[in-house]
C-alpha positions as CSV (number, residue, x, y, z in Angstrom):
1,X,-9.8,32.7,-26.8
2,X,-9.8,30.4,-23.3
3,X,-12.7,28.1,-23.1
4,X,-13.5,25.9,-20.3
5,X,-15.2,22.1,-21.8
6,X,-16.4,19.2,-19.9
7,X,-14.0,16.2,-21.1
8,X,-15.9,13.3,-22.4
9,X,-13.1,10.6,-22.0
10,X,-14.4,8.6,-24.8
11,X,-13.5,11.0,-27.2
12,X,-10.1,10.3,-28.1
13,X,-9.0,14.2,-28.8
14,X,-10.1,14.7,-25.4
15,X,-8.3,12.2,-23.7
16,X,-5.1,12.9,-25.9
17,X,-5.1,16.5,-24.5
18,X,-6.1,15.4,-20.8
19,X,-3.0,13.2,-20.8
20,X,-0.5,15.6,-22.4
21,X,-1.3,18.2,-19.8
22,X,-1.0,15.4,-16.9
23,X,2.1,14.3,-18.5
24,X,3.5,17.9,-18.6
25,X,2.3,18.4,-14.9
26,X,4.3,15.3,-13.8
27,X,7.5,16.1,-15.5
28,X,7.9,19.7,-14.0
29,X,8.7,20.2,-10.2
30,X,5.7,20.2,-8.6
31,X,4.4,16.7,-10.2
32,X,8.2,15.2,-9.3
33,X,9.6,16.1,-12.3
34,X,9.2,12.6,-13.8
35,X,7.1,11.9,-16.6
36,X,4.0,9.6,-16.4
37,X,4.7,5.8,-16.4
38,X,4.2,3.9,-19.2
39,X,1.2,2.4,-17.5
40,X,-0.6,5.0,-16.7
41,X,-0.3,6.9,-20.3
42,X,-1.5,3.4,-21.4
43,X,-4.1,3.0,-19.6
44,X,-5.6,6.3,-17.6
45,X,-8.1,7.5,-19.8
46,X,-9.9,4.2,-20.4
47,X,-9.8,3.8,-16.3
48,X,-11.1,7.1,-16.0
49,X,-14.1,6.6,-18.4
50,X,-15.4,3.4,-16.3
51,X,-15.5,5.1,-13.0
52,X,-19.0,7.1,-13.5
53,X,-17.7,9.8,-10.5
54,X,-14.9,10.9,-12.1
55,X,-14.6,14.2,-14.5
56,X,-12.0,16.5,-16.1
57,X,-13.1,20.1,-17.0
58,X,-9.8,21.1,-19.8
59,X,-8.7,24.7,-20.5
60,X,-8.0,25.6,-24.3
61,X,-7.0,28.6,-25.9
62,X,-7.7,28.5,-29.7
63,X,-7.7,24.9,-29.6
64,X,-4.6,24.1,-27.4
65,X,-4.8,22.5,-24.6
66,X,-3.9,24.9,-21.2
67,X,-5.0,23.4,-18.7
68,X,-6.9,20.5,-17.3
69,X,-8.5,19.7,-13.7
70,X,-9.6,16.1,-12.8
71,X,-11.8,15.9,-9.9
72,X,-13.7,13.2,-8.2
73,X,-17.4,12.9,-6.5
74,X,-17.0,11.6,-3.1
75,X,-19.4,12.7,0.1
76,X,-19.7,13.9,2.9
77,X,-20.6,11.9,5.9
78,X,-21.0,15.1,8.9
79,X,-22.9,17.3,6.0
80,X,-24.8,13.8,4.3
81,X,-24.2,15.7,1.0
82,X,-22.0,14.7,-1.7
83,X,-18.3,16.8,-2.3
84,X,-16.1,17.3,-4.8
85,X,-12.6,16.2,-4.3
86,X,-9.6,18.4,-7.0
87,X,-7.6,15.2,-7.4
88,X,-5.6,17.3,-10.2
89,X,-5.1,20.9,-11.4
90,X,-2.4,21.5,-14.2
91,X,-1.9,24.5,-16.3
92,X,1.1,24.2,-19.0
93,X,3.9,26.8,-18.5
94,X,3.4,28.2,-22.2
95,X,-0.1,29.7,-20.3
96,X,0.5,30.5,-16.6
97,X,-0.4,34.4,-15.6
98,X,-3.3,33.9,-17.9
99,X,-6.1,33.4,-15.8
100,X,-6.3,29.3,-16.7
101,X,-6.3,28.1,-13.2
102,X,-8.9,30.9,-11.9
103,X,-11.1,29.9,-14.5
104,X,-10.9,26.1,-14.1
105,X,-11.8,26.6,-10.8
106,X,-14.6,28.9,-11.3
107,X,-16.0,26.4,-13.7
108,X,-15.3,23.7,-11.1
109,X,-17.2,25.1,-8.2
110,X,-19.9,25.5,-10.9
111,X,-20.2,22.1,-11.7
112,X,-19.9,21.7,-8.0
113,X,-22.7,23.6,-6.9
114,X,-25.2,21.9,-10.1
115,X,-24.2,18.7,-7.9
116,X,-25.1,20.2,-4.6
117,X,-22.0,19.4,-3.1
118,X,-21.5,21.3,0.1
119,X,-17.5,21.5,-0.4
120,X,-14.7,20.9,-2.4
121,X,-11.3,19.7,-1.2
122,X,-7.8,19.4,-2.8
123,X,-4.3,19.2,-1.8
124,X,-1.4,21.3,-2.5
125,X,1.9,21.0,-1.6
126,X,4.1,23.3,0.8
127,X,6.4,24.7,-1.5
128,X,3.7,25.7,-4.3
129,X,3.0,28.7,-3.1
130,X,1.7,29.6,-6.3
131,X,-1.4,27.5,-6.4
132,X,-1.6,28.2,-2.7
133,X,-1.8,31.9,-3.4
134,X,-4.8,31.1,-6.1
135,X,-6.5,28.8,-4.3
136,X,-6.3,31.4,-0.9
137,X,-7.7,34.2,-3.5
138,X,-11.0,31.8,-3.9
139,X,-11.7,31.4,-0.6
140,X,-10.2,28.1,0.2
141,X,-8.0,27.1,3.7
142,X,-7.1,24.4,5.7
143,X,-9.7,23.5,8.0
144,X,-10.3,22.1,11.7
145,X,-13.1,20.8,13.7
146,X,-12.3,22.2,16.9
147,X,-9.2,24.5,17.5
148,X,-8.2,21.8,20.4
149,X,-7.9,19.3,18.0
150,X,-5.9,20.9,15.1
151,X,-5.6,21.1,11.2
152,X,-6.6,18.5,9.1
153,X,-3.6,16.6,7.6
154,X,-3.5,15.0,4.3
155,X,-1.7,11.4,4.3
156,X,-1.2,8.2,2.5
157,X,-0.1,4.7,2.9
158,X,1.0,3.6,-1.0
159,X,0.3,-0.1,-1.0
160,X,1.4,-3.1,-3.7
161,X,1.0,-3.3,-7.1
């Protein structure tokens, strides 16, 4: 039976399961196929407890963990109502086709709207056309101001440890 729980990161069975499904998520293809550093297995969950705007909702089927999706408050300025940003969304292999991911993000825009966010964003890579396919189904797209202006890109700049 699939159940959908809000992760308290200061339970430790929690954050075991969070960080095995991240770690799974990195170390196929469309995480880079490269484990989590030692760091961050060391030290995520205890970062994540401290910052009071960041949550995990976590999939499980009779106990397993299936699935996890991290997201963080943020806001926005044009609407002057907070968001919801999908920093992560991960469902092990062993449960893909099952409905995880459309239930995550059902729960999600639940906990979403409690908040009164007026949006939630995310990025997803070009060749996951998967998750783009799910996330299309649920009514999300890229988005622009004005057509003379263009899409909104997502970019980074990594700076120094």
């Amino acid at each position: 039976m699939l159940e959908i729980i809000d992760v308290d990161f200061t339970n430790p069975e929690h954050g075991r399961q969070v960080l095995a499904m991240l770690n799974e998520y990195a170390s196929g293809p469309m995480g880079g196929s490269c484990p989590l550093p030692e760091f961050a297995r060391s030290n995520l969950i205890a970062e994540l407890s401290r910052r009071p705007t960041a949550h995990a909702l976590l999939a499980r089927i009779d106990n397993e963990a299936a699935g996890v999706a991290i997201y963080l408050e943020g806001f926005s300025t044009f609407a002057c109502r907070p968001l919801v940003n999908l920093h992560d969304l991960a469902v092990s292999p062993r449960f893909q086709g099952q409905g995880v991911g459309k239930h995550l993000l059902a729960a999600l825009e639940d906990r979403a709207r409690r908040l009164g966010c007026c949006k939630i964003t995310l990025e997803v890579l070009e060749g996951n056309a998967v998750a783009q396919g799910l996330y299309r189904k649920l009514g999300f797209e890229g988005y622009s101001l004005d057509d003379a202006t263009g899409r909104a890109m997502f970019w980074q700049k990594k700076l120094a440890a």
